[in-house]
ROTORKOL-648824 format. One record per residue (C-alpha): residue in three letters; y, x, z. Coordinates in steps of 0.25 Angstrom, whole numbers, padded with zeros to 4 digits, always signed. Each point is the difference from the previous one (the first is absolute). Layout:
! ROTORKOL-648824
ALAYXZ;...
END
This chain:
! ROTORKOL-648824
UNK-0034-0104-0345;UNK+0013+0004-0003;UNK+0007-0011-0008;UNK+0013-0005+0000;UNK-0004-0013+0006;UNK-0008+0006+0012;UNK+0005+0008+0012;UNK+0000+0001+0013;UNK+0014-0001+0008;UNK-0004+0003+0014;UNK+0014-0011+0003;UNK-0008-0009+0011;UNK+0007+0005+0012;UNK+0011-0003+0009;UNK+0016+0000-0007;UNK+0010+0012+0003;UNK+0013-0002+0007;UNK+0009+0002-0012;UNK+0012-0003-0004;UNK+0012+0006-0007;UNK+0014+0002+0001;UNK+0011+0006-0007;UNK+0005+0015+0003;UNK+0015+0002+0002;UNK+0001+0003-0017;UNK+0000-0015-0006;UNK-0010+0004-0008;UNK-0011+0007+0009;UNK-0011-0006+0005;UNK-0012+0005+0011;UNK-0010-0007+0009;UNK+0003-0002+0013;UNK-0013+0004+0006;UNK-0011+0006-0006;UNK-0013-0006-0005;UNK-0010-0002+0010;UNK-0016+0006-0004;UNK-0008-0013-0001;UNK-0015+0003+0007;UNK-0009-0005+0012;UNK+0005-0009+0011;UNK-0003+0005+0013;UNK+0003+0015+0000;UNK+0012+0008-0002;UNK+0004+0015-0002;UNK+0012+0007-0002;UNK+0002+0003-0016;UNK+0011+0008-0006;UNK+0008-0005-0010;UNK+0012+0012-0001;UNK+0002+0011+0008;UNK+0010-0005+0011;UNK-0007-0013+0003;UNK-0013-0006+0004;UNK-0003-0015+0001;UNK-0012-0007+0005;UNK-0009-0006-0010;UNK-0014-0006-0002;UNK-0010+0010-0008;UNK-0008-0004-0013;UNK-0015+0003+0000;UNK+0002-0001-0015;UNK+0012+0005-0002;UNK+0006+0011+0008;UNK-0011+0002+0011;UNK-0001+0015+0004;UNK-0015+0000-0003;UNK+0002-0005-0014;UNK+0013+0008-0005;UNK-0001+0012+0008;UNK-0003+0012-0004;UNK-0002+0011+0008;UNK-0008+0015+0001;UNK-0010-0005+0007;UNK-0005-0008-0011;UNK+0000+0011-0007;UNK-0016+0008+0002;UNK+0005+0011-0011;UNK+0014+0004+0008;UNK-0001+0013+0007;UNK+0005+0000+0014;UNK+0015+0008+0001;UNK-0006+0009+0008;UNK-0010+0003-0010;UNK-0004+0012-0010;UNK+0002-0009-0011;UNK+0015+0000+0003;UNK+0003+0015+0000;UNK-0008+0002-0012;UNK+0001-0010-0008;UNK-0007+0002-0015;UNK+0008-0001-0013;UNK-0012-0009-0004;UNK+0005-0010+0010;UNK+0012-0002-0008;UNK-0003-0012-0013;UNK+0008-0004-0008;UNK+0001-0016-0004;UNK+0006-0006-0011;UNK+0012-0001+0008;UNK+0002+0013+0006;UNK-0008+0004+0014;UNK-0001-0009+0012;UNK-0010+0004+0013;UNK+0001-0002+0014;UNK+0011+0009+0010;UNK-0004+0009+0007;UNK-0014+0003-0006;UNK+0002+0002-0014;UNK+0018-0003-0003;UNK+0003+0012+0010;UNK+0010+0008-0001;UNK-0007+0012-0007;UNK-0005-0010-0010;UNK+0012-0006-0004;UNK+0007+0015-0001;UNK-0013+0004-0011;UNK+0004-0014-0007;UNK+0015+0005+0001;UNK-0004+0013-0005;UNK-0010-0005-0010;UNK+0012-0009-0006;UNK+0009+0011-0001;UNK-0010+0008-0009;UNK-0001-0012-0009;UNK+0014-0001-0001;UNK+0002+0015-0004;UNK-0012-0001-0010;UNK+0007-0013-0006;UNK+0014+0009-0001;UNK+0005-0008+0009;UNK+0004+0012+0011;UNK+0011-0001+0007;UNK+0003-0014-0003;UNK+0004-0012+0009;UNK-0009-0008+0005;UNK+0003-0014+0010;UNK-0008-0002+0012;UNK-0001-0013+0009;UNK-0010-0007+0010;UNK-0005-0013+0008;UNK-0001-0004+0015;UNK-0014+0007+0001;UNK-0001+0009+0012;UNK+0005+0015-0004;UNK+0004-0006-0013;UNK+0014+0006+0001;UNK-0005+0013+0006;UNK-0010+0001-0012;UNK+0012-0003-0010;UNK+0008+0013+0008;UNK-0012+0008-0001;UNK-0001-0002-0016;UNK+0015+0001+0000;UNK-0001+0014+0006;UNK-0009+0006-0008;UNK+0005-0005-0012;UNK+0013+0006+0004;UNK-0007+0015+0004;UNK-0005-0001-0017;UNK+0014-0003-0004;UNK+0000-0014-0003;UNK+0012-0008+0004;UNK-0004-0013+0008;UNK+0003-0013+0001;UNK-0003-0006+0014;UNK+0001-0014+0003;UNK+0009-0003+0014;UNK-0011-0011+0004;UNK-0011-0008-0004;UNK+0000-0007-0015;UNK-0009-0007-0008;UNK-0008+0010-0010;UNK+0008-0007-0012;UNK+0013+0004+0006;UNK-0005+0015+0000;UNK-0006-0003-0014;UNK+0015-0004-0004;UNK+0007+0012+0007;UNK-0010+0008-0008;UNK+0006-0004-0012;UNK+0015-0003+0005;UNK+0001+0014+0004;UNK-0007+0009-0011;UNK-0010+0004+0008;UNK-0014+0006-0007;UNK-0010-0007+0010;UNK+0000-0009+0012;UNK-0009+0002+0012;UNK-0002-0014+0010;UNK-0005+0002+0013;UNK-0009-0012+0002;UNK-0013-0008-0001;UNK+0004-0013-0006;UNK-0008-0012+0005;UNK-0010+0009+0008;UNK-0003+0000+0016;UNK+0009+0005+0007;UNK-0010+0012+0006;UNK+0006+0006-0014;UNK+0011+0006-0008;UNK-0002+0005-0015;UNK+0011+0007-0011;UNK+0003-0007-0013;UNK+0006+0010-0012;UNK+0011-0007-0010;UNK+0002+0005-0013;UNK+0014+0004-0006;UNK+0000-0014-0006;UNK+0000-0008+0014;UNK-0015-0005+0001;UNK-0014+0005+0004;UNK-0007+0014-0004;UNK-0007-0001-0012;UNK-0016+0002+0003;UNK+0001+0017-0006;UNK+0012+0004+0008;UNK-0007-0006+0014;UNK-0012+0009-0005;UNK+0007+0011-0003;UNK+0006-0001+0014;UNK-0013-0001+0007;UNK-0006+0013-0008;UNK+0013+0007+0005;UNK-0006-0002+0013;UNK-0002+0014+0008;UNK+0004+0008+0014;UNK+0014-0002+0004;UNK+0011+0011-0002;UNK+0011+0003+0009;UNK+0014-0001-0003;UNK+0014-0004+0005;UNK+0005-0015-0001;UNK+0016+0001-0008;UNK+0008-0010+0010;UNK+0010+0000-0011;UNK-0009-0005-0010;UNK-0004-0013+0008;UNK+0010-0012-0001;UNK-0003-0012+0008;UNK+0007-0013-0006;UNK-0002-0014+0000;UNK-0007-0005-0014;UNK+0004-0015+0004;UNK+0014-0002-0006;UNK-0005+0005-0014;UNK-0011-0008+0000;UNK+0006-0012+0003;UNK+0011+0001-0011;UNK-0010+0001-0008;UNK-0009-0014+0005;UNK+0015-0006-0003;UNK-0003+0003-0016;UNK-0013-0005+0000;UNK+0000-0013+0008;UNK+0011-0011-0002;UNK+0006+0001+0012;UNK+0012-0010-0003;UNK-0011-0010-0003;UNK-0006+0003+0014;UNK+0014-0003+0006;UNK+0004-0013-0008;UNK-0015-0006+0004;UNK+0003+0003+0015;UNK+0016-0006-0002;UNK-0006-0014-0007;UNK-0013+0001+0007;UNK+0001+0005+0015;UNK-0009-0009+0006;UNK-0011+0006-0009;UNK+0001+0014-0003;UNK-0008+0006+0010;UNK-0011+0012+0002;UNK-0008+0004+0009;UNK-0005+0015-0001;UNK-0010+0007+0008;UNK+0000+0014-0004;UNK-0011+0004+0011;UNK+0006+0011+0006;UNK+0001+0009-0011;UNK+0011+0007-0008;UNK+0007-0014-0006;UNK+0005-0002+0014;UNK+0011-0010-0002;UNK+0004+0005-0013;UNK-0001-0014-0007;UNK+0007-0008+0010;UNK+0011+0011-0001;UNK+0001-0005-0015;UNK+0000-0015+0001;UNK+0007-0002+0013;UNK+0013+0004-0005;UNK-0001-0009-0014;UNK-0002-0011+0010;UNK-0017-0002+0001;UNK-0005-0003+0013;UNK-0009+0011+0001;UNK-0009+0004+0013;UNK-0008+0012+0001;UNK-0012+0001+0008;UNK-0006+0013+0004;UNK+0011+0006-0006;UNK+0002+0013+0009;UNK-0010+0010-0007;UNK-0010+0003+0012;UNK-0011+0012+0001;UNK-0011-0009+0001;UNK+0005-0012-0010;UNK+0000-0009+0014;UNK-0015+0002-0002;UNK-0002-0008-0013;UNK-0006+0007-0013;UNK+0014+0002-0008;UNK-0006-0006-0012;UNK+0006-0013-0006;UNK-0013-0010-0001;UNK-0001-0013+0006;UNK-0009+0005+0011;UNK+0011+0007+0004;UNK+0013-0008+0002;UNK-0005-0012+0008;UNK+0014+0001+0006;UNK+0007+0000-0014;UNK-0007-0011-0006;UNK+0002-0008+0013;UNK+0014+0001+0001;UNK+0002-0001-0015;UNK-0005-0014+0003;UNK+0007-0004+0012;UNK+0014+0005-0003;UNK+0001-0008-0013;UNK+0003+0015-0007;UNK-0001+0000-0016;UNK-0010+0011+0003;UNK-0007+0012+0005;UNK+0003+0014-0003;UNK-0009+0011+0006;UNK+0000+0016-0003;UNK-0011+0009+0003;UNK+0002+0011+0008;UNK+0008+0009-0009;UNK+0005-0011-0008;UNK-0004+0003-0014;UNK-0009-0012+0001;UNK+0005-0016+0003;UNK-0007-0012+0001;UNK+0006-0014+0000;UNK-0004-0013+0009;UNK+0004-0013-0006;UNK+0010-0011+0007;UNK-0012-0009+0006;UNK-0006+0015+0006;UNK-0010+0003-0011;UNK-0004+0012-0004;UNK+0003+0004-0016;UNK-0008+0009-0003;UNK+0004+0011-0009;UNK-0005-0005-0013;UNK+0008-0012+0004;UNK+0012+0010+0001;UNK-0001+0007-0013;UNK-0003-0012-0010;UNK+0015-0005+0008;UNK+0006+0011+0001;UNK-0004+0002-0016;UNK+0007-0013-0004;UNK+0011+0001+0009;UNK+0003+0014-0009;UNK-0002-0007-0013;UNK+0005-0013+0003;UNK+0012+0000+0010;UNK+0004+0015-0004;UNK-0002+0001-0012;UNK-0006+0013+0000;UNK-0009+0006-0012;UNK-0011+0010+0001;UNK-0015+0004+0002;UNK-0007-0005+0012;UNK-0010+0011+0006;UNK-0012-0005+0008;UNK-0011+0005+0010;UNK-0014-0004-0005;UNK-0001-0007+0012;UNK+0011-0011-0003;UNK-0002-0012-0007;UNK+0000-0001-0016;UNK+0010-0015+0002;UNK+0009+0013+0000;UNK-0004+0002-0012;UNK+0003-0015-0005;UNK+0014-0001+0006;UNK+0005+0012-0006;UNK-0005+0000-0013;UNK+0007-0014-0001;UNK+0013+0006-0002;UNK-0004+0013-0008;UNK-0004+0010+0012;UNK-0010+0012-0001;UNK-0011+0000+0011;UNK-0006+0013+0004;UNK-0012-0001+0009;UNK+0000+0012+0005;UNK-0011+0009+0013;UNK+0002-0007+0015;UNK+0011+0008+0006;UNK+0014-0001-0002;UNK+0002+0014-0007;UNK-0007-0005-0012;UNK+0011-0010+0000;UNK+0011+0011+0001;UNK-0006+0008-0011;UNK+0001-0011-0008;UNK+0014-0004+0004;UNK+0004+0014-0003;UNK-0003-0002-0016;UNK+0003-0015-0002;UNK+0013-0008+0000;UNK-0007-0007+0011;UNK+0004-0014+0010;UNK-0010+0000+0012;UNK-0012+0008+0004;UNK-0008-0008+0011;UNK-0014+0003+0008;UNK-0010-0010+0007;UNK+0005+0008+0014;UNK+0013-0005-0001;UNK+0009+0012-0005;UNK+0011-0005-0013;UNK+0010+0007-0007;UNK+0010-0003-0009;UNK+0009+0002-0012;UNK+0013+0006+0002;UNK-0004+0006+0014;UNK-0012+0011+0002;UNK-0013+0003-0004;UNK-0005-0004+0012;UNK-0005-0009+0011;UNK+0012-0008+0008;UNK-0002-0010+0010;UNK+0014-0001+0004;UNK+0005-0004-0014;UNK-0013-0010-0003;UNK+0003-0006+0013;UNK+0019-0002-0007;UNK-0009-0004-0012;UNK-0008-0013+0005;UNK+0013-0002+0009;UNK+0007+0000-0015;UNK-0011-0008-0006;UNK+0003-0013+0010;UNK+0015+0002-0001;UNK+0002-0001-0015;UNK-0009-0010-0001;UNK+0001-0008+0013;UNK-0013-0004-0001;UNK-0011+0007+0011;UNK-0011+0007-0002;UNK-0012-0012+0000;UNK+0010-0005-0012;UNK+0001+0012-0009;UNK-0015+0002+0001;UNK-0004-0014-0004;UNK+0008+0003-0012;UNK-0007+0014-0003;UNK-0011-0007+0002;UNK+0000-0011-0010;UNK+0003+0011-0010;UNK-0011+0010+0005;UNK-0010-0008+0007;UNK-0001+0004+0016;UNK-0008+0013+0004;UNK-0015+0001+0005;UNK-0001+0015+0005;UNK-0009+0005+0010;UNK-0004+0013+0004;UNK-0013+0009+0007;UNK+0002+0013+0007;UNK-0015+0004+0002;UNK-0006+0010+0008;UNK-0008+0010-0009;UNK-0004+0013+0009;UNK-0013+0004-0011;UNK-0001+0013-0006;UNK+0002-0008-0014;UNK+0014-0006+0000;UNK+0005+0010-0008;UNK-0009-0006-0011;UNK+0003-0013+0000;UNK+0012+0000-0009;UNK-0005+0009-0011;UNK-0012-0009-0001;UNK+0009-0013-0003;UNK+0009+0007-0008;UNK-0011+0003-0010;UNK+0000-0016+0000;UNK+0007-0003-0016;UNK+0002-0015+0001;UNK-0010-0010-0003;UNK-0006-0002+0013;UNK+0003-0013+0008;UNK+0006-0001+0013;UNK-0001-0014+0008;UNK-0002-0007-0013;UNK+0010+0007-0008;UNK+0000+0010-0010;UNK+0008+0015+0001;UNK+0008+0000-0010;UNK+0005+0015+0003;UNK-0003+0011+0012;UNK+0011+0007+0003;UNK+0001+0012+0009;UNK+0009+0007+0009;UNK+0001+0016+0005;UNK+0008+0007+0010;UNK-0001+0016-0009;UNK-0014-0001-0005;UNK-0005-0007+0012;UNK-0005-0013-0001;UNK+0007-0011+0008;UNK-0002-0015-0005;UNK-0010-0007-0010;UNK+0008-0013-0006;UNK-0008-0010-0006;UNK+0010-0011-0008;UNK-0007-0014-0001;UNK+0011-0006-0009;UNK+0012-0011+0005;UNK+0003+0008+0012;UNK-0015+0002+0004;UNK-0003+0013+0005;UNK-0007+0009+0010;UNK+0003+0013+0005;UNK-0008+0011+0008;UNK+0007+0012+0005;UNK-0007+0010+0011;UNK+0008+0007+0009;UNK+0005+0017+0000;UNK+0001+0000+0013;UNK-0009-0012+0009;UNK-0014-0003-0002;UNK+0005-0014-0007;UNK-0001-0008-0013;UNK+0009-0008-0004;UNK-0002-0013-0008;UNK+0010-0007-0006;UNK+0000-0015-0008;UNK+0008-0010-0006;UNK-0003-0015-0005;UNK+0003-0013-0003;UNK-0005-0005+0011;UNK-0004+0004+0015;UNK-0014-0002-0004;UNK+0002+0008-0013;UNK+0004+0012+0010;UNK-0010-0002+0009;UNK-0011+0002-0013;UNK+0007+0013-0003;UNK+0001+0006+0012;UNK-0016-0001+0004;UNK-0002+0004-0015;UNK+0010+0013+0005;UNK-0010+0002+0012;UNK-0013+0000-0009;UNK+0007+0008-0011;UNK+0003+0009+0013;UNK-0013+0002+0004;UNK+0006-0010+0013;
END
């Protein structure tokens, strides 16, 4: 069960050899050696932890082993060969559209033609939005290919007459998000595939506004879909910049980066943070931020790799054995991981713990509110837990509790005068920033929250909780491959209230559409009671969803889920 007071810190293994010193700037601090993997006594291999060094550590069976975290073709039944028929012709139908873009696997489905009818079909949709001829910025991750997909869009966008904006190297998708905006551009276009395995790339589309497509126009792209045209790429239309600088200017308005310093001058022997961005496109990004205002900060698996050094770049605790560990052992205020483009952080607390991500937005809500100062509505997945609700509505907020995904967030943003927007998977964004997903900035945030306060994380959620109660969330993804999924949501929408669940009484049902689809049934059980069933687009899944009082509370919902289900 997922509650505050139950997790599992994988720290029972041998310490690294880590110590620090300073660098030749007074203030600059780095590890001397970097953290070793904890894992099985007895047997060694060679793991990478950047791209010039290898050092000898002992593998994890839980954590890092390569039959656990690997993800390769052949695992894959469904994945033609290279040599295959299915390569030269790949169909149009191959190509769907998620709720964040397109993501499939390389050299099957994300080929070169494909990603030149997406190009093209883009280039349609910005000529029927009236947007012809205008700029759009273009970036990528460490993915394999990525940068030579980013040229390949650049070009054609180019040979239709759109000027371009090309990133010099690889940034985190918020970074692109905010050049989008910075530069006037009409559109982004991210090469990446977030937190999936590494046997795939995928394209985000950002709007003029500096956040995700809205659901019509990522349909509209898709129906623009058709055979490639031939044309000639413009050179003189492509610039390649770096995004960084602008970006980070613009961080140094939104985080109190004085109060960063002045905790590290009074406090030097405890502003510390260990960050593993897993190989993906935050690189050493945050360490580049706080070193120089005098945190000791240390980055592990900070050289953006292919392969993500074989771990699913997604940042759950099942993931970062190596971050919780070392969090622990080197005495650091906390744990900072990215997911493989960045947009998406999680945080580890100082004795190792994992905080999960209703833990980080009901902190990162008070820290706005209380130690900021900041006003506005707060807009909330369906998935996240009502003592949101509670919090905020204590100093006067509006909640919106809005479809899973976090462009239901943004198209609230874009209308409200709002604070923070926040989803169960981790991805926040903020007044006075974007309307959009950042990793980099929550992770400045949570280091923000422990300076101004000087308290750490365990502290400021005991006093959260006394005001909220702690949280008791669990969740189901269910296997559902029978011909009638499609009819499960419509038969408990037509549920009105009344009914009972696990003893208590539906006050209201409330329901959730992506267009006209159907996409999750929410059934409120009153004093932050609640279940919720969503089936899946585009995997044979159903998702069930609930929230308590206590563990035993959730347990009650969750099989009332699986019978409502048809589980």
């Amino acid at each position: 069960m997922r509650s505050s007071r139950s997790r599992k810190d994988g720290r029972s293994c041998t310490p690294p050899r880590i110590t620090w010193k300073r660098r030749s700037s007074e203030a600059n601090w780095r590890a001397t050696a970097s953290p070793r993997i904890p894992g099985t006594p007895g047997t060694s291999r060679r793991w990478r932890t950047d791209s010039s060094t290898t050092r000898s550590v002992e593998p994890s069976s839980n954590i890092l082993s390569r039959s656990s975290c690997r993800w390769s073709s052949t695992s894959m039944p469904w994945r033609s060969s290279p040599t295959g028929n299915r390569r030269r012709g790949t169909a149009m139908r191959d190509i769907r559209f998620g709720t964040d873009g397109w993501r499939a696997l390389l050299d099957s489905v994300f080929t070169d033609l494909n990603v030149t009818r997406v190009a093209e079909a883009f280039v349609r949709h910005l000529h029927s939005t009236g947007d012809a001829g205008s700029s759009v910025a273009i970036a990528y991750d460490g993915r394999r290919r990525s940068k030579h997909f980013a040229s390949l869009f650049a070009e054609i966008l180019s040979a239709h007459g759109h000027p371009v904006i090309l990133a010099s190297s690889i940034v985190p998708t918020p970074v692109l998000s905010f050049a989008v905006r910075h530069h006037g551009c009409s559109a982004g276009v991210m090469i990446t595939a977030s937190h999936n395995p590494p046997d795939y790339n995928g394209i985000k589309f950002k709007g003029a506004y500096g956040g995700p497509f809205m659901s019509d126009r990522t349909r509209d792209v898709e129906a623009e879909l058709r055979a490639t045209t031939e044309g000639k790429s413009d050179p003189a239309l492509v610039r390649t910049i770096d995004l960084l600088p602008a970006y980070l200017a613009h961080l140094g308005t939104v985080v109190d980066m004085q109060a960063l310093r002045e905790f590290a001058r009074t406090d030097s022997a405890r502003a510390s943070v260990m960050i593993d961005s897993m190989g993906g496109a935050g690189g050493t990004l945050l360490e580049e931020i706080l070193a120089p205002l005098g945190w000791r900060a240390q980055t592990i698996f900070g050289t953006p790799d292919e392969r993500f050094y074989d771990r699913l770049p997604e940042p759950i605790a099942q993931n970062l054995g190596p971050l919780l560990y070392n969090t622990a052992v080197t005495d650091a205020l906390l744990g900072i991981a990215t997911d493989g483009d960045a947009d998406r952080c999680s945080i580890v607390y100082e004795d190792g713990t994992w905080m999960t991500a209703q833990e980080n937005i009901l902190a990162l809500v008070w820290h706005l509110q209380v130690n900021k100062g900041w006003n506005g509505a707060v807009i909330k997945s369906a998935s996240v837990t009502d003592k949101v609700r509670m919090l905020a509505q204590r100093r006067g907020a509006e909640v919106f509790d809005v479809s899973v995904g976090f462009k239901y967030i943004t198209e609230v943003m874009l209308k409200e005068d709002f604070l923070f927007g926040g989803e169960e998977s981790g991805g926040f964004g903020f007044k006075h920033h974007l309307p959009e997903r950042d990793g980099i900035l929550t992770g400045l945030l949570f280091c923000e929250m422990i300076a101004v306060t000087g308290r750490t994380l365990k502290e400021i959620m005991r006093e959260v909780y006394d005001v909220v109660g702690e949280v008791h969330y669990d969740r189901i993804d269910a296997p559902y491959d029978r011909p009638d999924r499609a009819d499960i949501l419509p038969r408990l929408a037509a549920m009105t209230g009344g009914e009972t669940l696990g003893g208590f009484a539906v006050q209201s049902v409330r329901t959730y559409r992506e267009g006209t689809a159907l996409t999750g049934v929410k059934f409120l059980l009153g004093n932050a009671r609640w279940l919720l069933v969503r089936t899946s687009q585009t995997e044979p899944l159903v998702r069930i969803y609930a929230e308590g009082q206590k563990d035993d509370e959730v347990r009650m919902l969750l099989a009332e889920g699986k019978r409502l289900a048809g589980l």
